[in-house]
GUMIMI-754561 format. One record per residue (C-alpha): residue in one letter; chain; x, y, z. Coordinates in pm, 1 decimal. Layout:
BEGIN
@type = A&mol = A&x = X&y = Y&z = Z;
...
//
This chain:
BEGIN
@type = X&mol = A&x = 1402.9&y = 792.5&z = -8879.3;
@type = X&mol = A&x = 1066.7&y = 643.7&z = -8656.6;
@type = X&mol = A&x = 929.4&y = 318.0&z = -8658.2;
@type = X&mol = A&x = 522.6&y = 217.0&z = -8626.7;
@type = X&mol = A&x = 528.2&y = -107.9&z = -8487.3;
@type = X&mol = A&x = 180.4&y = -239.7&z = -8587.4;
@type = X&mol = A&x = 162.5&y = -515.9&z = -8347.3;
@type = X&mol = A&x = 299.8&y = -621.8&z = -7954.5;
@type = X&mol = A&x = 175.0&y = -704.4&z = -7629.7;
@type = X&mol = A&x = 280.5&y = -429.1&z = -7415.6;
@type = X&mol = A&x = 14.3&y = -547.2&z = -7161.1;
@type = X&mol = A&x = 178.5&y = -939.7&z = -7119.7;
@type = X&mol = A&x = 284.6&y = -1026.7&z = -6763.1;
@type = X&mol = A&x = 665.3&y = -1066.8&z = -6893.6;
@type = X&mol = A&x = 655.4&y = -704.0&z = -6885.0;
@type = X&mol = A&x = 474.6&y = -645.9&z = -6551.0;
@type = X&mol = A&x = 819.8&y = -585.9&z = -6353.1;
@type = X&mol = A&x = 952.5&y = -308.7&z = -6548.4;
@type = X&mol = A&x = 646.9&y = -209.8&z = -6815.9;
@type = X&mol = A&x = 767.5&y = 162.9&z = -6726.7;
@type = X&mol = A&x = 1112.0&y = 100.9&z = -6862.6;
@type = X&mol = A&x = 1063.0&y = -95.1&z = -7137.7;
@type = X&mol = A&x = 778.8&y = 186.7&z = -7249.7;
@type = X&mol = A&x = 1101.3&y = 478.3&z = -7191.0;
@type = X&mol = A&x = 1335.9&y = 256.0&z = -7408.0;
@type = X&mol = A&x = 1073.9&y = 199.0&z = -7708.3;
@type = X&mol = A&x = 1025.6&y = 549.8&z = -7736.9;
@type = X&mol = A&x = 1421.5&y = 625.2&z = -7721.9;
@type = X&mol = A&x = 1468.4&y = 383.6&z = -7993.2;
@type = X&mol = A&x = 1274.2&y = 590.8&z = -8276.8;
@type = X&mol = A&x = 907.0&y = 389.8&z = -8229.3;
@type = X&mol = A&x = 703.7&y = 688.2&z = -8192.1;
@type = X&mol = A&x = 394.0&y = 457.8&z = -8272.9;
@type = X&mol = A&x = 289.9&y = 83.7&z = -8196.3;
@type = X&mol = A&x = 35.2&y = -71.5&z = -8108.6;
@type = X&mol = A&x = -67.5&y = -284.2&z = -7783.6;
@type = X&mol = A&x = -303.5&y = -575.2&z = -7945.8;
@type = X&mol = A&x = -570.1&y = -682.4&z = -7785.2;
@type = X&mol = A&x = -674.1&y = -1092.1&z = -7787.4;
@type = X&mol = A&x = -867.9&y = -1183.2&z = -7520.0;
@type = X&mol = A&x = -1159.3&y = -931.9&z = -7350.2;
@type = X&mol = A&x = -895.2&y = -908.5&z = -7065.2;
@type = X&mol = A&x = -581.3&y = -845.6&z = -7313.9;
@type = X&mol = A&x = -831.2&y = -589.8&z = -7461.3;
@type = X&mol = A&x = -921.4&y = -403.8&z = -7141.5;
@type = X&mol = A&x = -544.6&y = -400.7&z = -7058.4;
@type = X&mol = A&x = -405.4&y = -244.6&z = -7403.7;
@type = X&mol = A&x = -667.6&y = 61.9&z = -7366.2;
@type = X&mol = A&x = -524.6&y = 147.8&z = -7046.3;
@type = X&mol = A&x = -217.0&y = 141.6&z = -7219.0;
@type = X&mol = A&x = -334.6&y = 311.2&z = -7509.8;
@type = X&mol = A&x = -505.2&y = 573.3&z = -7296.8;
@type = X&mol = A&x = -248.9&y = 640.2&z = -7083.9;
@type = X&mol = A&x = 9.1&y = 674.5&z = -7337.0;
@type = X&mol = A&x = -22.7&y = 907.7&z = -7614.6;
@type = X&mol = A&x = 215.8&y = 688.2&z = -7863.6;
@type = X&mol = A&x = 43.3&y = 379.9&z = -7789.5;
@type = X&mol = A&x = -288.4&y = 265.1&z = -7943.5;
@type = X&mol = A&x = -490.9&y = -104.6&z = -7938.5;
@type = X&mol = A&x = -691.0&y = -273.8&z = -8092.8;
@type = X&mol = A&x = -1013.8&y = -508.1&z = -7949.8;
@type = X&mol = A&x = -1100.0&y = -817.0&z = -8064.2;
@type = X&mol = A&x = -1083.3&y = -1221.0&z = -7915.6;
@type = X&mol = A&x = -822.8&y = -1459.7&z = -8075.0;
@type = X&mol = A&x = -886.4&y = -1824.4&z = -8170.4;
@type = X&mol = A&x = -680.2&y = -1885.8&z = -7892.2;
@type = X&mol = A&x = -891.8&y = -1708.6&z = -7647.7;
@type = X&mol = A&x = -1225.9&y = -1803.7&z = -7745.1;
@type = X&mol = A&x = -1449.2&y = -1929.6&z = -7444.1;
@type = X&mol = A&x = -1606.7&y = -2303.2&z = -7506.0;
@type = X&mol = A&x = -1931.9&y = -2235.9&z = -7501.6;
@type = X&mol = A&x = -2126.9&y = -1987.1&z = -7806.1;
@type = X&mol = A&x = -2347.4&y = -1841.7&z = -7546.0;
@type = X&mol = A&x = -2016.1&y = -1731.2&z = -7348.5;
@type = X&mol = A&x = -1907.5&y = -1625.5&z = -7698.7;
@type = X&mol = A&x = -2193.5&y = -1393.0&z = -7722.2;
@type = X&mol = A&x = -2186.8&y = -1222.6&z = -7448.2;
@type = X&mol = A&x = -1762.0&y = -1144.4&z = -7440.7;
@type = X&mol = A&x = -1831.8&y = -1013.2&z = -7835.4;
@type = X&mol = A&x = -2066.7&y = -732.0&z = -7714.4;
@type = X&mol = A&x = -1866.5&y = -631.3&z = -7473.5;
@type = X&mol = A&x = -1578.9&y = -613.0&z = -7726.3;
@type = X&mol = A&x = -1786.9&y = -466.0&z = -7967.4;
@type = X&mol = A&x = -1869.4&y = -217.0&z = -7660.3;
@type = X&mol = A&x = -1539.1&y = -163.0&z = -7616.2;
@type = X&mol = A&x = -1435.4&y = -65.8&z = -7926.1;
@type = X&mol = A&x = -1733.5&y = 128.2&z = -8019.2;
@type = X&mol = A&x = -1635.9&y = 375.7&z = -7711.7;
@type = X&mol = A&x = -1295.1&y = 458.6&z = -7747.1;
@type = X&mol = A&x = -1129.4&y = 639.6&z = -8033.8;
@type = X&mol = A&x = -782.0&y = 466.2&z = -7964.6;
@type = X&mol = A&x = -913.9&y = 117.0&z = -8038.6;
@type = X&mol = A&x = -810.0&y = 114.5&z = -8425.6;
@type = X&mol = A&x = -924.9&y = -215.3&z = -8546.2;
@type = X&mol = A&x = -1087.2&y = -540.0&z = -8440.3;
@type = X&mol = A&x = -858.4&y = -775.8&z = -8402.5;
@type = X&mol = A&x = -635.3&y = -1035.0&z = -8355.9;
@type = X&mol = A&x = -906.4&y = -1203.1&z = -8480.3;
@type = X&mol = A&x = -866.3&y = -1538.4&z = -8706.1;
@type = X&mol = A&x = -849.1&y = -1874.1&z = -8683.3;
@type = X&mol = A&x = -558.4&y = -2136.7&z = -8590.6;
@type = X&mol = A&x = -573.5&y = -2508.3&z = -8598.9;
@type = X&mol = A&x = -248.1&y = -2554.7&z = -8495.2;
@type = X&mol = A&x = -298.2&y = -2494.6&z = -8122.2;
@type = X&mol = A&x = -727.7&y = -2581.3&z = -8125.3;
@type = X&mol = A&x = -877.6&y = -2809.7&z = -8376.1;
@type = X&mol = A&x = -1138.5&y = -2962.4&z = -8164.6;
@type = X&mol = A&x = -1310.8&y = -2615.7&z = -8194.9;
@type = X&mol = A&x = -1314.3&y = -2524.3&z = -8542.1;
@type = X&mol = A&x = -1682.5&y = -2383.4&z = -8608.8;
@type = X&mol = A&x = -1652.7&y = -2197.5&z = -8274.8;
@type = X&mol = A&x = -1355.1&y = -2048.7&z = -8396.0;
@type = X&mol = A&x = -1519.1&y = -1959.0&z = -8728.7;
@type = X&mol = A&x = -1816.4&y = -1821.9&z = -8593.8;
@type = X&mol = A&x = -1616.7&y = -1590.6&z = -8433.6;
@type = X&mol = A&x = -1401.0&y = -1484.0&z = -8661.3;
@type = X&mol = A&x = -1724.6&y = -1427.4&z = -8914.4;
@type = X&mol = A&x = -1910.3&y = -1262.0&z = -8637.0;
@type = X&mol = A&x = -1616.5&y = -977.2&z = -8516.7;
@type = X&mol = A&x = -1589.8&y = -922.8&z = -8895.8;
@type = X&mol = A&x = -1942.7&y = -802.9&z = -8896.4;
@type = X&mol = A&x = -1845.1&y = -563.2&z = -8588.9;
@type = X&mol = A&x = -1568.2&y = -406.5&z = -8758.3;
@type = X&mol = A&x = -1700.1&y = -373.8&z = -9079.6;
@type = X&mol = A&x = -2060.8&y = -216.6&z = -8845.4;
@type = X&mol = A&x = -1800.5&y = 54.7&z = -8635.0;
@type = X&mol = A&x = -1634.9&y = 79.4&z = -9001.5;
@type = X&mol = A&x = -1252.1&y = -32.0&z = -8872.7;
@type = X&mol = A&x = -1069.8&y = -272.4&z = -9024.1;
@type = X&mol = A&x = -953.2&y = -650.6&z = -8871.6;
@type = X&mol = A&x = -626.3&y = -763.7&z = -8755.3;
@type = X&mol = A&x = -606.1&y = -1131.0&z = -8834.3;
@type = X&mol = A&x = -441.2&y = -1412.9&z = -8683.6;
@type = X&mol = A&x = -412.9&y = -1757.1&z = -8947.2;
@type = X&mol = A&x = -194.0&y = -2061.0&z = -8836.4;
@type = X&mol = A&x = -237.2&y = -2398.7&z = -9037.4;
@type = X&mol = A&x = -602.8&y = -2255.4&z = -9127.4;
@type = X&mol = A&x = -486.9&y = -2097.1&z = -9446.3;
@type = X&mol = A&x = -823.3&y = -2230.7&z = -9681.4;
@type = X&mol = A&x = -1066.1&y = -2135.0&z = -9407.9;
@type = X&mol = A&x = -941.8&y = -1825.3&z = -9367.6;
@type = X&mol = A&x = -944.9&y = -1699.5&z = -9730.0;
@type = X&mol = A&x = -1231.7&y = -1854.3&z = -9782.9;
@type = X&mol = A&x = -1445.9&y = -1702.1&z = -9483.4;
@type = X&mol = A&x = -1242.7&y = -1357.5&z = -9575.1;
@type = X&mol = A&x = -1431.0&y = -1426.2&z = -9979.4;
@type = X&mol = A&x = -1732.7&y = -1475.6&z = -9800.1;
@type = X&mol = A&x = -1786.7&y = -1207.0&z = -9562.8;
@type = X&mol = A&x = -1654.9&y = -894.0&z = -9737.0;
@type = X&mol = A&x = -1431.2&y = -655.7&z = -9495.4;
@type = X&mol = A&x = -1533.4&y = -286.6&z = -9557.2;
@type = X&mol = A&x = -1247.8&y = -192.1&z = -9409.9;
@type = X&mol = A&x = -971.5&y = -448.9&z = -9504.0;
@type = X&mol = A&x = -744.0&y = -512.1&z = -9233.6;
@type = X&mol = A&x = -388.8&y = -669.2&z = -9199.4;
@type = X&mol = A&x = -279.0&y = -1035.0&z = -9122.3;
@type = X&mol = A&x = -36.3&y = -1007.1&z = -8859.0;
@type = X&mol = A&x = 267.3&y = -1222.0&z = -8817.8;
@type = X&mol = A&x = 204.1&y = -1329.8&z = -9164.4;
@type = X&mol = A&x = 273.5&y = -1727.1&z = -9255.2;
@type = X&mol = A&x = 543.1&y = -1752.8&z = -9506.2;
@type = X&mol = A&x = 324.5&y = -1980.0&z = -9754.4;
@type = X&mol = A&x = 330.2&y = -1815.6&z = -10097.5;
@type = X&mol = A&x = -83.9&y = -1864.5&z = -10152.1;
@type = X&mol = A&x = -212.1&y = -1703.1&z = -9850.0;
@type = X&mol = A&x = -9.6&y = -1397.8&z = -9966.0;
@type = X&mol = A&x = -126.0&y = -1430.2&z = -10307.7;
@type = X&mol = A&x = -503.9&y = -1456.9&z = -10205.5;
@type = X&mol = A&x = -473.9&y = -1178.9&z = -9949.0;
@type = X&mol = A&x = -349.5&y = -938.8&z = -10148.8;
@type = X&mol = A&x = -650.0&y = -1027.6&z = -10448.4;
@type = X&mol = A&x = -856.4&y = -945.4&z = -10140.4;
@type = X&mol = A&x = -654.3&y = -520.5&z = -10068.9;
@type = X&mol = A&x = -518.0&y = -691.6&z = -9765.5;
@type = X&mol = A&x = -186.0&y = -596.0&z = -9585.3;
@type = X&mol = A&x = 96.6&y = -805.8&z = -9494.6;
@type = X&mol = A&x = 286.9&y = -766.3&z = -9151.8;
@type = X&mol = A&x = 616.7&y = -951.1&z = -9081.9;
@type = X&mol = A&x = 756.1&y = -980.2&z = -8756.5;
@type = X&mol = A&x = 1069.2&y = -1184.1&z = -8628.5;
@type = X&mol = A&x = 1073.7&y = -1468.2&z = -8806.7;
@type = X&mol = A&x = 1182.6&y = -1331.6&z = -9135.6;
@type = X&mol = A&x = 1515.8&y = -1247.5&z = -9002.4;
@type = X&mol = A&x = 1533.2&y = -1609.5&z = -8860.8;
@type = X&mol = A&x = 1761.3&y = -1830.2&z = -9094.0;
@type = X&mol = A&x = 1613.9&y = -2143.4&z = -9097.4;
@type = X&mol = A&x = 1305.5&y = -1909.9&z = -9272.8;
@type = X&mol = A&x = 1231.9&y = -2083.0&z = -9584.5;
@type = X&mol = A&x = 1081.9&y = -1853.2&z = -9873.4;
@type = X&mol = A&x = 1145.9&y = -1547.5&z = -9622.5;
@type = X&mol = A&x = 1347.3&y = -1304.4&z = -9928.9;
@type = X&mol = A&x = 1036.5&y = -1452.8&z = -10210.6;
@type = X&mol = A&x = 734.8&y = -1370.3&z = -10017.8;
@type = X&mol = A&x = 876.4&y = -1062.9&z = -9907.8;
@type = X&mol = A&x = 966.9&y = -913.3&z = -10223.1;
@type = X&mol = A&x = 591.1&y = -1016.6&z = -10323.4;
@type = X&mol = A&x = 480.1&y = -767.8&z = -10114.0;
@type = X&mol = A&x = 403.6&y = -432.5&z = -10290.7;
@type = X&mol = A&x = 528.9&y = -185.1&z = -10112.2;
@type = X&mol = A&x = 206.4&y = 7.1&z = -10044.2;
@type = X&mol = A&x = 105.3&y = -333.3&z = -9859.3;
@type = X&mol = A&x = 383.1&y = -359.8&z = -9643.4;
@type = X&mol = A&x = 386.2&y = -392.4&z = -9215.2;
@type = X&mol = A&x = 617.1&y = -442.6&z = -8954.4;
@type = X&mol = A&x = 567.5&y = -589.2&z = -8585.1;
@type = X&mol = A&x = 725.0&y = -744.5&z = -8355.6;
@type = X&mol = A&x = 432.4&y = -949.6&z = -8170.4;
@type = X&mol = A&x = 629.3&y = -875.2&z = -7842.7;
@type = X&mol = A&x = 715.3&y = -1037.4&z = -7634.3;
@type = X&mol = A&x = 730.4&y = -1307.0&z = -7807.2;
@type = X&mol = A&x = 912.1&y = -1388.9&z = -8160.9;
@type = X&mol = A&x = 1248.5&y = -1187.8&z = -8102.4;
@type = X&mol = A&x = 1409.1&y = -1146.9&z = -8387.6;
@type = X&mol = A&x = 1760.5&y = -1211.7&z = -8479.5;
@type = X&mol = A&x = 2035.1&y = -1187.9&z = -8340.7;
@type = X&mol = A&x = 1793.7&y = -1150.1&z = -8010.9;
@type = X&mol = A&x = 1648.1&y = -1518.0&z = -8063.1;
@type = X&mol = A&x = 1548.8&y = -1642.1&z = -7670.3;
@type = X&mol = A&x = 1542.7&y = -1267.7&z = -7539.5;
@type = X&mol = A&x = 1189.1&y = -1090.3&z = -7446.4;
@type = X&mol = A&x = 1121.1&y = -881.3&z = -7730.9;
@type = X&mol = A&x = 978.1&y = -538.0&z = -7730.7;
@type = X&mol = A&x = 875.7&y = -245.5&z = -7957.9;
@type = X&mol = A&x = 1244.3&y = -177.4&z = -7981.0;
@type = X&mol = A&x = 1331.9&y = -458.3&z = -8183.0;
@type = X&mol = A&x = 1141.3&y = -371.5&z = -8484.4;
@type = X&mol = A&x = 1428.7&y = -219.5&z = -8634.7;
@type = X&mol = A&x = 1527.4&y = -570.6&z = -8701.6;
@type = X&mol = A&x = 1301.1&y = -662.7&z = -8874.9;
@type = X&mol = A&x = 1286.7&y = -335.2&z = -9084.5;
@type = X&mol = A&x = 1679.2&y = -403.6&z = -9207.4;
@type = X&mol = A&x = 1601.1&y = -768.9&z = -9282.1;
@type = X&mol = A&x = 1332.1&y = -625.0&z = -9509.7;
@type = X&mol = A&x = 1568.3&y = -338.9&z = -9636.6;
@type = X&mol = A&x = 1844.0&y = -616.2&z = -9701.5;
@type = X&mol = A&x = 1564.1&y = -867.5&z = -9897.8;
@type = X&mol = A&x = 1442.4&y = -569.9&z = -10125.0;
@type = X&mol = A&x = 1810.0&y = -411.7&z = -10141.7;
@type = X&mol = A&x = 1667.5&y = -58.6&z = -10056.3;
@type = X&mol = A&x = 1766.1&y = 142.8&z = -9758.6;
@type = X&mol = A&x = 1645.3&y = 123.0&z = -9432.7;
@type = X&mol = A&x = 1509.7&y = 447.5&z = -9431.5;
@type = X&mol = A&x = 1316.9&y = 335.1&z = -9695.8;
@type = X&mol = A&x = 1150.2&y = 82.3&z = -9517.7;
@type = X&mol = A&x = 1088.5&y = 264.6&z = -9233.7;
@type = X&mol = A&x = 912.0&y = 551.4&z = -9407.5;
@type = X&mol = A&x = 657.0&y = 314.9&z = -9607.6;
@type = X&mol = A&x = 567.5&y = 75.1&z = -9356.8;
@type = X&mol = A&x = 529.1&y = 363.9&z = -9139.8;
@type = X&mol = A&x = 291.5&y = 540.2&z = -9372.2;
@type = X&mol = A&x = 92.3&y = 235.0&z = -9410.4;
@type = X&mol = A&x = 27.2&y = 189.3&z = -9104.3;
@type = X&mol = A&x = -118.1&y = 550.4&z = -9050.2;
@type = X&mol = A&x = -318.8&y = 468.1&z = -9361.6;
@type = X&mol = A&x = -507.5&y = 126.4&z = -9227.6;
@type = X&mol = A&x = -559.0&y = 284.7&z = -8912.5;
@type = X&mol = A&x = -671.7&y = 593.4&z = -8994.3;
@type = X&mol = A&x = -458.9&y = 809.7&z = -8792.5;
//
């Protein structure tokens, strides 16, 4: 049985003391594919040196609505060199985590959009598809996604448990990845919106090192741990393990075109 974890941070600092052991223990635990997101222009320069020195690793490019510089001029000029970046290098997979959140930033909102619209334009130009990030921007983000039509398609990562944004993303051929906290308990509408899912649109991450799923809840995560999340799945959808395993790991192959 392997595992394709579609989404960590194998380049965070929480991993800088023993990145070389962590890397040996994902591999012994049956991931024989993730991926080392990129969110920032740093984050991105840091997952493909990962991804190049590692033949089971890969990364994607892109700046987060997190990581978005305050002025548009500075916005400019970090998008072509992620566009650069990505254009160059065959283990760069999508353009992402890309998105918008209004949780964390809401006195930026058209920055944030106008980067999210313009990175869609640079995946759908180097024909790869977007990794998105939506927190408490749920409208905007569908709407923008309606808008701007994503050759490519692309996969919202960590997906929100809210019953719409599933609904409208999968009207618009987009996957779904879950990550930790579906196995969390005090997950409301975790077993519904997961059994929405068809299973041709189906992901799994863990968004290390961050989001450790149960019963690991306060650890570091890691590639590892995706397992977890696999059997919650499994246990929602009453199908084996192996089941999940295989499909999410074929879909991932699929979107990424590997």
């Amino acid at each position: 049985m392997k595992f394709f974890d579609n989404h960590a941070h194998l380049d965070d600092e929480k991993f800088n003391e023993d990145r070389e052991e962590i890397i040996n223990k994902i591999k012994e635990s049956g991931v024989t594919k993730f991926i080392s997101a990129g969110y920032s222009l740093e984050g991105s320069k840091r997952g493909l040196e990962l991804a190049n020195k590692y033949d089971f690793i890969y990364t994607t490019s892109g700046i987060s609505p997190n990581d978005i510089p305050q002025t548009e001029d500075e916005l400019w000029i970090m998008l072509d060199k992620i566009k650069k970046i990505a254009k160059e290098n065959s283990k760069v997979l999508a353009i992402g985590e890309i998105g918008l959140d209004y949780y964390w930033n809401q006195d930026n909102k058209d920055l944030q959009k106008k980067a999210f619209i313009e990175q869609i334009k640079i995946a759908n130009e180097l024909n790869l598809p977007i990794v998105i990030h939506t927190r408490e921007a749920v409208m905007d983000t569908i709407e923008i996604l309606k808008k701007y039509n994503v050759i490519k398609k692309g996969v919202f990562h960590c997906c929100p448990l809210n019953r719409e944004l599933v609904k409208e993303a999968l009207k618009l051929d987009f996957y779904i990845s879950f990550a930790g906290p579906v196995t969390f308990k005090n997950s409301k509408n975790a077993d519904e919106i997961v059994n929405m899912i068809p299973e041709d649109r189906i992901l799994i991450e863990t968004d290390s090192p961050y989001l450790s799923p149960e019963p690991l809840r306060g650890k570091r995560n890691d590639s590892s741990n995706v397992k977890y999340i696999a059997q919650k799945i499994a246990d929602f959808r009453k199908v084996p393990l192996e089941r999940i395993a295989e499909v999410t790991y074929k879909n991932a192959i699929k979107i990424y075109n590997l």
